[in-house]
N, C-alpha and C positions, 0 to 999 in steps of 0.2 A: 607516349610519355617515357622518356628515357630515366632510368633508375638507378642503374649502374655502369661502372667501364671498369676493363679491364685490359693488362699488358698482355698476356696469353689465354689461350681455351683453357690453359693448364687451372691457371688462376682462378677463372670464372666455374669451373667445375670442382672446385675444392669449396667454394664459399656456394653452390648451386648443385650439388650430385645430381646427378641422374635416378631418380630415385623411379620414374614411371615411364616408360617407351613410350611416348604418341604417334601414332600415324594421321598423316593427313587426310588420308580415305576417313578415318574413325570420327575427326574432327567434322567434317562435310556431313556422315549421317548421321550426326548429332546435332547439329547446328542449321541443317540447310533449311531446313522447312522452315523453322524460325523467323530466320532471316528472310526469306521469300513475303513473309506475309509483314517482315520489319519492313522493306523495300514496298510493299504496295503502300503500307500506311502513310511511308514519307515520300511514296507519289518515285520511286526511284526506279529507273529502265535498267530491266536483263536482260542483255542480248539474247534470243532464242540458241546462239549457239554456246551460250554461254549453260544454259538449261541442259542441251545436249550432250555437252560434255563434263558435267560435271554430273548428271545421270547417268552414263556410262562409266564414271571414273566409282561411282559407288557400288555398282555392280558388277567391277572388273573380276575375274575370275573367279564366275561364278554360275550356277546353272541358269539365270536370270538367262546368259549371252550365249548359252548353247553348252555342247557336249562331243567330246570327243572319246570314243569305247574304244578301248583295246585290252586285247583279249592274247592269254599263254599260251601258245600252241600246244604247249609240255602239259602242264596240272589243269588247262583250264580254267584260271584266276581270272579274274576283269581289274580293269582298273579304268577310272573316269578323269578326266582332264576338263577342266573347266575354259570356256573359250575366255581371251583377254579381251578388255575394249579396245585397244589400239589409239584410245586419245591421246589430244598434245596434252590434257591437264591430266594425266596418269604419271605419277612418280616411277611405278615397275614398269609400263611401259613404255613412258620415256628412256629409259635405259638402252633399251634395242634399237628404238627409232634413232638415238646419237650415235649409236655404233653403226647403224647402216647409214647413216647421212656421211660420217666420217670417211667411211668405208667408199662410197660414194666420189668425197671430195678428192680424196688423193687417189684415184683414179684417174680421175682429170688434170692434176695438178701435174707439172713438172717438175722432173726434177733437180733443185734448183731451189737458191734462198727465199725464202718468202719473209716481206718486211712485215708485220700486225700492226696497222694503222687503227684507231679510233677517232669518229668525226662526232663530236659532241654540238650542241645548239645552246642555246638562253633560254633558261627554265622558264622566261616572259611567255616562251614558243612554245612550251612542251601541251598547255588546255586545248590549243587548236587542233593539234595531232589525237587529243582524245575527244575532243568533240564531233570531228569529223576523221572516220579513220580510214579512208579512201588516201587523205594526205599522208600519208607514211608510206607512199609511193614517191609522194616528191623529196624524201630523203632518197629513196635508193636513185633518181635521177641526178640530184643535186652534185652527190658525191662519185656517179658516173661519169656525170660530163665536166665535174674539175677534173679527175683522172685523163680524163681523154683527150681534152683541151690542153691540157701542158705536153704531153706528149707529144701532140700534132703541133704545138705550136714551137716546141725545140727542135723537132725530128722531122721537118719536114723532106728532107732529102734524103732519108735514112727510108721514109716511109715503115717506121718503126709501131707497133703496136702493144698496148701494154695487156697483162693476164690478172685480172684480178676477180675472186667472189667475199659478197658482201652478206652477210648477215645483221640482220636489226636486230635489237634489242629495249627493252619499254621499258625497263626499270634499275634502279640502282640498288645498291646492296641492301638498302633494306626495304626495297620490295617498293617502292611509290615508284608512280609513273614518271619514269626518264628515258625519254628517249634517246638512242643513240646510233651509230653504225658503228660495225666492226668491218673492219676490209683485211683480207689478204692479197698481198701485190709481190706478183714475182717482181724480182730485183734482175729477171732477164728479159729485155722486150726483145718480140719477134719480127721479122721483116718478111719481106717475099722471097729472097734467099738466103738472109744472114740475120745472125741477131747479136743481141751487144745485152752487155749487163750496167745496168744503173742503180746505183746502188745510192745515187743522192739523191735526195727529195728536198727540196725547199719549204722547210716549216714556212716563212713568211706568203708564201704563193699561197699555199693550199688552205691555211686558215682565212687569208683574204677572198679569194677566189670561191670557196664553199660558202662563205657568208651569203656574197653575193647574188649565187647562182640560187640560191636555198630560197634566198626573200624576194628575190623576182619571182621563181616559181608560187610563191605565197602569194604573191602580189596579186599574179594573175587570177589565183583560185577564187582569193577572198573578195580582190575585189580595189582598185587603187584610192578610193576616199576611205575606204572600212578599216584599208591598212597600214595608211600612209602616214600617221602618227605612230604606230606601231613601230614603223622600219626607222623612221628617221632615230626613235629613241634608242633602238638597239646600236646604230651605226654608232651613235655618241657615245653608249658604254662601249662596246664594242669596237672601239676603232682601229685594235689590231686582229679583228675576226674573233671566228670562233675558233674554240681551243681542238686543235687536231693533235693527238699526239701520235711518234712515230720514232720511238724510239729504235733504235739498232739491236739488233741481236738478244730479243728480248725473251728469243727462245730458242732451244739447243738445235731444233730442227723443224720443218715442217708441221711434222706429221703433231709436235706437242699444242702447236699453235693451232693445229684444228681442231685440237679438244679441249684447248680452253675455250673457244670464241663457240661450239657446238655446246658448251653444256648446259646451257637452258633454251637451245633450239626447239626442245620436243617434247619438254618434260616442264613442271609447273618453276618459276621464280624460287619456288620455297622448299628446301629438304625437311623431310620432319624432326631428324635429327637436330634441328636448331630449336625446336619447342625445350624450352623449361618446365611448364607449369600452365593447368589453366586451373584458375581456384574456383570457388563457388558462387560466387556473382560472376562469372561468366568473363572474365580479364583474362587476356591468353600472355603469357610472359616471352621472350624467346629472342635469341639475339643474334648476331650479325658482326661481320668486321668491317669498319668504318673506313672509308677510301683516303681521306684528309691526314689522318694520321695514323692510321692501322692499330686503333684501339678494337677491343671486343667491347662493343654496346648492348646493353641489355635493355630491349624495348617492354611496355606493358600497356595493352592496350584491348579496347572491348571485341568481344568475338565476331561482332557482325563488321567492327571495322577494319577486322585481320582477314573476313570473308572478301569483303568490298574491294581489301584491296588488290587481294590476287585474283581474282574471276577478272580486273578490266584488262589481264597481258593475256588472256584467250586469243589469239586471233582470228578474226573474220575466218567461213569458209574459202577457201580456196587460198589462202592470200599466202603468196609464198615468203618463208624468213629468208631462205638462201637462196642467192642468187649468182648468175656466170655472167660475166663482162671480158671483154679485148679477145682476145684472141681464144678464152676461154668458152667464149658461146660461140667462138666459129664453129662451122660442122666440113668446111672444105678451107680450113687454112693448112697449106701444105707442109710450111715449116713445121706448126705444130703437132702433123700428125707423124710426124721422122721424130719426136721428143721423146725424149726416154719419162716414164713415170713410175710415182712415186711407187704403184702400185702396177703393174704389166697385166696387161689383158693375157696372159697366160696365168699368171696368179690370182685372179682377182675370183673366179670359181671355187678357189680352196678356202681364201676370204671370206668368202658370200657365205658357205657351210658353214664358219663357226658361228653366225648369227642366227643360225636354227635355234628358234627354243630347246632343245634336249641338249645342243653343245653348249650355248647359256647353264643350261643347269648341272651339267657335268662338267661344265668349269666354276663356276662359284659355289658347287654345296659337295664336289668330289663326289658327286652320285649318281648315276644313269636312272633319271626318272620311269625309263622303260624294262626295266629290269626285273621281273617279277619278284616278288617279296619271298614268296613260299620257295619255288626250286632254280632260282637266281637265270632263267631264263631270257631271250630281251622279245616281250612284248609286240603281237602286230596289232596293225591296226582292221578292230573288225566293223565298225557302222558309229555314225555320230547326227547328232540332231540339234535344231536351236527351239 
């Protein structure tokens, strides 16, 4: 239930202060058992990994997960580190996981424009994707083999190849199941000895072409009598595709656009920082900026169905969000490996160090966690246990 809007956070925080910090950890062991036994009475499926991780996300740094002792050489001090869960539905550990994924991607990346495509579908589509979540591989196909297919089908004599990685996404800003793809596409394809830069994409190709490639693949899964009133009705709304947007220069450089499209790769849909208020009947408040007109929305809604909705963007084990395409998941294209990146396999080791937890924390709180408290020492490590 939406309550209010607003033109800025500025706005919505003047008539809403901030009067109590919540964290979303606090919200879960507060509520989770609750809810577990709301969900059996109304007969409702938790995926087991969804249990697993949102059990490790409540006893994130803490002796629950183990222990790490380190000890002053100088006075003799200890000091304990509590191990982290390392879950994708961990807000602090998420944090790490996007900076090495980031760290990660431009590594690979060339260097060189990259265009931020988004391939959106028909909210008619988005129940099948959460009924069956195996199909949220035939987005990352769908949108593979339009990229690929126009390429081969312009370039055939150029024998040109495109670089692109894809990231999904299941939800929209306020958090309900939407699914989407994010893509980054170098605007340089590569050849067996030359490459060229393309810098024009055909909105009209790629929304028709992704349509199509998307509801065959469905077709196939579901089934062609199960689906086939399905497809015919979307083609009728739908008869200029789906909406692929791709605009130009929609970011100063690379490296920004891989930290917009990474920042709910690894970490929950929800910062806690958007909680307003939960009151005493149990209504959680808390809002969002709305994509249609970039109001601030102030949603209010019951706790177990603020739980519901973020435990279903968990993903399956194994099920990867990022993914390498064209010339990107070659491991012997030759051109690409003469590419200068964004990131050099000579720098990428000084890189990797600052994602050590101690540089994390002696860059965000200007303190050497290892540093002994009593005669300012830096701490070794002497024995740890779980």
């Amino acid at each position: 239930m939406i309550i209010d809007t607003f033109k800025t956070e500025k706005e919505l925080r003047i008539k809403y202060p901030k009067n109590k910090h919540f964290k979303l950890k606090d919200v879960f062991i507060s509520y989770w058992d609750n809810f577990v036994k709301f969900a059996e009475y109304k007969n409702l499926y938790i995926r087991p990994v969804v249990f697993r991780d949102v059990k490790r996300m409540m006893i994130c740094n803490s002796p629950k997960l183990g222990t790490s002792v380190f000890k002053c050489p100088s006075c003799g001090n200890y000091k304990f580190v509590y191990h982290t869960c390392k879950s994708r539905f961990c807000n602090s550990c998420g944090i790490k996981y996007s900076k090495q994924r980031s760290l990660s991607i431009e590594s690979k990346l060339i260097s060189s424009t990259h265009r931020h495509l988004v391939f959106t579908i028909s909210d008619i589509l988005w129940p099948l994707f959460l009924e069956k979540r195996s199909r949220l591989n035939l987005l990352f196909d769908a949108v593979s083999s339009t990229l690929n297919s126009w390429y081969k089908s312009q370039h055939k004599s150029l024998n040109l190849k495109p670089g692109f990685v894809l990231t999904i996404h299941t939800f929209g800003r306020d958090d309900k199941w939407n699914v989407h793809i994010h893509c980054l596409l170098s605007e340089v394809a590569l050849g067996n000895v030359f490459s060229k830069k393309l810098d024009f994409i055909p909105f009209d190709m790629l929304r028709k072409r992704f349509q199509k490639i998307l509801l065959d693949l469905l077709e196939k899964d579901i089934g062609k009598s199960n689906f086939r009133y399905v497809k015919n009705f979307i083609y009728s709304k739908y008869d200029n595709g789906f909406y692929v947007r791709a605009k130009k220069n929609e970011f100063p450089n690379s490296k920004k656009a891989i930290s917009y499209i990474l920042r709910y790769c690894g970490r929950p849909c929800f910062a806690s920082y958007r909680i307003i208020d939960i009151d005493e009947n149990d209504f959680i408040s808390f809002f969002y900026q709305r994509h249609e007109d970039d109001l601030f929305v102030i949603e209010k809604i019951h706790i177990f169905e603020f739980i519901a909705r973020l435990i279903r963007h968990i993903p399956d084990p194994q099920f990867k969000t990022i993914r390498y395409y064209g010339f990107y998941a070659s491991k012997h294209h030759k051109l690409y490996e003469k590419c200068q990146r964004l990131i050099s396999k000579e720098k990428l080791p000084f890189y990797s160090s600052l994602n050590k937890w101690r540089t994390l924390l002696l860059i965000s709180f200007k303190k050497d966690p290892l540093v002994c408290d009593v005669c300012n020492t830096v701490m070794e490590f002497d024995y740890g246990f779980t």
